[in-house]
C-alpha positions in Angstrom: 21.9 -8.7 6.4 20.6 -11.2 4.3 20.8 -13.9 6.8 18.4 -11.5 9.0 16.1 -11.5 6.3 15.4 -15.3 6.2 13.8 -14.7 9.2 11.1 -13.0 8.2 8.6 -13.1 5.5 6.9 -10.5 3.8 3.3 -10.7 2.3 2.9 -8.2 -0.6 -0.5 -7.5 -0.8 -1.1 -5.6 -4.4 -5.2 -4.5 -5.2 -5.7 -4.7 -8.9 -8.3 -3.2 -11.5 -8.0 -3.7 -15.0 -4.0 -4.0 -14.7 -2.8 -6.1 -16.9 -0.2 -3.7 -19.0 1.7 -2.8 -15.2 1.1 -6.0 -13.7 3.7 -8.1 -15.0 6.7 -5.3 -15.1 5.7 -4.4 -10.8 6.3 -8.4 -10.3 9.6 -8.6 -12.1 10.7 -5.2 -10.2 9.8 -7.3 -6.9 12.1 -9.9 -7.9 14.6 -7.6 -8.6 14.9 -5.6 -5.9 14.3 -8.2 -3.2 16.4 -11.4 -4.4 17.4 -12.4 -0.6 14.4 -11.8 0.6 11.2 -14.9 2.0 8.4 -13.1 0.1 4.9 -13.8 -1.8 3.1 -11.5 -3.4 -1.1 -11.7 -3.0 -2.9 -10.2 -6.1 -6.1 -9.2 -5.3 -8.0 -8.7 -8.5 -11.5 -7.5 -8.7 -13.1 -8.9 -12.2 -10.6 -7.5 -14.0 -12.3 -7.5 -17.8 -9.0 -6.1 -19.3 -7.5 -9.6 -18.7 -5.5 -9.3 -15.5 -5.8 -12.5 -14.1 -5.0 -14.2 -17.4 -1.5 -12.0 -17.1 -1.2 -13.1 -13.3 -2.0 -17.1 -14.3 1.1 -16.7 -17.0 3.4 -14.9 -14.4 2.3 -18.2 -12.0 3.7 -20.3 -14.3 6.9 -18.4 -14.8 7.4 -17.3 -10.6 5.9 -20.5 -9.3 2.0 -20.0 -6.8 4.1 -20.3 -4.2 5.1 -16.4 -4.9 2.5 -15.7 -7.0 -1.2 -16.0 -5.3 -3.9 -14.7 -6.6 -6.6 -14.3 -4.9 -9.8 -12.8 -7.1 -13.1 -11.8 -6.3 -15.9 -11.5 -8.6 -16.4 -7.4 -8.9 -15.4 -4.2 -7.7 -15.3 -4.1 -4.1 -13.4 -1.5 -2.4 -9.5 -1.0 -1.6 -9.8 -2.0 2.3 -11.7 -4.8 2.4 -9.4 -5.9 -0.8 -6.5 -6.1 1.6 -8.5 -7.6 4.3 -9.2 -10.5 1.6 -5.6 -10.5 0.9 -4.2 -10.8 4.7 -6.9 -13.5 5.1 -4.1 -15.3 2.6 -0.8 -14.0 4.2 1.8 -16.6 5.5 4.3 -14.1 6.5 4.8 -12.4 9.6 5.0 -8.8 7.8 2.5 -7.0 5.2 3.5 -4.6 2.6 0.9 -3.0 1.1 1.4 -1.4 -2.5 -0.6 -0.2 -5.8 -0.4 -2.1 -9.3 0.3 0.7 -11.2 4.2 1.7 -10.7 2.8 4.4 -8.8 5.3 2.7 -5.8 8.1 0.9 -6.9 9.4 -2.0 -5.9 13.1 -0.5 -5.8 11.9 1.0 -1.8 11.4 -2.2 -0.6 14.9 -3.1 0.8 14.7 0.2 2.3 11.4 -0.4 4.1 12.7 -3.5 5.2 15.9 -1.9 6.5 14.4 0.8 7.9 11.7 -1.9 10.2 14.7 -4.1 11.1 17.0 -1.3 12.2 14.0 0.5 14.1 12.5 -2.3 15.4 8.7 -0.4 14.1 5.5 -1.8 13.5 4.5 -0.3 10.6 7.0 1.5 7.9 5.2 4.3 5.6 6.9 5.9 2.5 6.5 9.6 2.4 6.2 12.2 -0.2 6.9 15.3 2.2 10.0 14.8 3.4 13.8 15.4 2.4 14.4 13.1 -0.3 10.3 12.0 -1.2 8.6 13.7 -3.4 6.0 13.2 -6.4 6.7 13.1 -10.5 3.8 13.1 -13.3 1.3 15.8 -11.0 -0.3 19.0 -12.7 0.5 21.4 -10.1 -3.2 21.9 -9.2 -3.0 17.9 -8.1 0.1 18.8 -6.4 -1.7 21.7 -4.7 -4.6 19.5 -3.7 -2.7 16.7 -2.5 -0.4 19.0 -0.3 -3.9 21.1 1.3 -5.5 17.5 2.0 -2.6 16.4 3.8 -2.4 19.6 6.0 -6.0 19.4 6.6 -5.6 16.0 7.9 -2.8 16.8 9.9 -4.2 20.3 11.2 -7.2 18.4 12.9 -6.0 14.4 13.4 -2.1 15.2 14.6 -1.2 11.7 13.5 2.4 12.0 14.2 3.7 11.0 10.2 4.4 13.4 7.5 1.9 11.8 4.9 -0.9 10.5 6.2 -2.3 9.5 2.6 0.0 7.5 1.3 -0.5 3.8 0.9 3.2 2.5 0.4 3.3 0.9 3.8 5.1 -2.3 5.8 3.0 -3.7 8.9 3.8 -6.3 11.2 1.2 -8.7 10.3 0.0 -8.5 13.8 0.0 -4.8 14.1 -2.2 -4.8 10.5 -4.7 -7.6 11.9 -5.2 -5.2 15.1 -5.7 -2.2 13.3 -7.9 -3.1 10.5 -10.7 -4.9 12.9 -11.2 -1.5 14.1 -11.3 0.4 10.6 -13.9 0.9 9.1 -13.6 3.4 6.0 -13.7 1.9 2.2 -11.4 3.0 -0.3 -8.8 5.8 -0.4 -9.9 6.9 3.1 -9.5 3.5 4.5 -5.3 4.0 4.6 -6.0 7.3 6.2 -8.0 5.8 9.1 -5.7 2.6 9.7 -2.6 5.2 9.9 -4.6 7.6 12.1 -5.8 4.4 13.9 -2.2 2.8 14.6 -1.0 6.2 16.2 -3.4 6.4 18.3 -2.7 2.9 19.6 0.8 3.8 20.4 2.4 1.4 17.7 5.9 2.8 16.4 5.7 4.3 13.2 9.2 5.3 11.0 8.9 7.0 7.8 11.0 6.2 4.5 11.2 9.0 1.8 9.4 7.9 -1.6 8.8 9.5 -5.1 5.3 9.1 -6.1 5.1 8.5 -9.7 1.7 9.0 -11.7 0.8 5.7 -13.2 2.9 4.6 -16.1 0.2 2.5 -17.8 -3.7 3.1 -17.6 -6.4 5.5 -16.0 -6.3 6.7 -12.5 -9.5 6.0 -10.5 -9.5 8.8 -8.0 -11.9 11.3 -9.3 -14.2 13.7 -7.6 -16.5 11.0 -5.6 -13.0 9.7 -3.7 -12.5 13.6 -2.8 -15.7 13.8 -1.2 -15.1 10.5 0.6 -12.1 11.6 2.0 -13.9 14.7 3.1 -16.3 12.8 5.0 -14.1 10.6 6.2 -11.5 13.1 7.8 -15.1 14.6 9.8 -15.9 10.8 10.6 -12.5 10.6 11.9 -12.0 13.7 13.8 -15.2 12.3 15.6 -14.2 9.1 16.4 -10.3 8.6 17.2 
């Protein structure tokens, strides 16, 4: 198997904000959990004040730049056109896409990658709602909440996966170039539109069961601004795709 993997290379692209206590354990997991594997992961940091990028220059030194790119803007700018900055910089021919803060870990990886090469698909999600996925850390109101947004999406988009707003995902690089010229959504409704997007091109989606865990390290930045923008953005999409 590993021989199979030497012929691809995988592009982790990881969006950070004020990240610096998770930032250097989610690298080390990385390493870990994909020793055979061509890899490099693309920080994109967005003006960190917390000292971030200081953390990711000390890890540089350690991992080498050749694994270790980071690729920082100068503010806050949104979570999709963060990744477009940070495919901009891929060399591989596949894209994972993952958050900062240990809310995905690293240890799914070989499955994702398993799961793509056995499959053959173009784009590999992790799911919370199936057997074996799932979510640790939630009040059971944020359970409750996460669970009705997800039905509501799939109720009026039929996108044909089981969790439509996770953002744990593999893409080949191709397959993410195609589908994020035609998105057009910022921040947490941006994965919803590129999944919703890729299913109605026809590309072949497989799922991998997950365990979301709430962030180890930090404050979470989804607050009641992101709910109403995922509002608005499910009408914008039942609309348009």
């Amino acid at each position: 198997m590993a021989e199979q993997h030497n012929k691809n290379k995988y592009s982790i692209i990881v969006p950070t904000y004020n990240e610096r206590l998770n930032i250097a354990l989610i690298v080390f997991l990385v390493f870990k959990h994909i020793p055979d594997v061509d890899f490099e992961i693309i920080i994109v940091d967005d003006g960190s004040p917390d000292g971030t990028q200081d953390i990711v220059k000390q890890l540089q030194q350690v991992y080498g730049d050749d694994h270790i790119l980071l690729r920082a803007r100068p503010r806050k700018l949104g979570l999709g056109t963060a990744y477009i900055h940070g495919l901009k910089h891929a060399s591989g021919n596949f894209v994972v896409i993952m958050d900062a803060d240990l809310s995905h870990h690293p240890k799914y990886l070989p499955h994702f990658i398993k799961k793509q090469m056995e499959t053959g698909a173009s784009i590999v999600t992790g799911t919370r709602y199936v057997r074996g996925g799932g979510v640790h850390g939630w009040t059971l109101m944020r359970k409750l909440t996460s669970r009705g947004a997800n039905v509501l999406a799939h109720t009026l988009l039929w996108p044909g996966v089981s969790d439509l707003t996770g953002s744990f995902r593999l893409y080949k690089k191709s397959v993410l170039e195609d589908i994020i010229s035609s998105c057009v959504s910022k921040g947490y409704v941006f994965q919803m539109e590129m999944i919703v997007r890729a299913s109605r091109k026809g590309y072949h989606i497989e799922e991998v069961p997950i365990t979301f865990v709430d962030r180890v390290y930090g404050s979470s930045k989804l607050g009641g601004s992101e709910i109403v923008e995922y509002l608005k953005g499910l009408v914008y999409l039942l609309v348009t795709t």
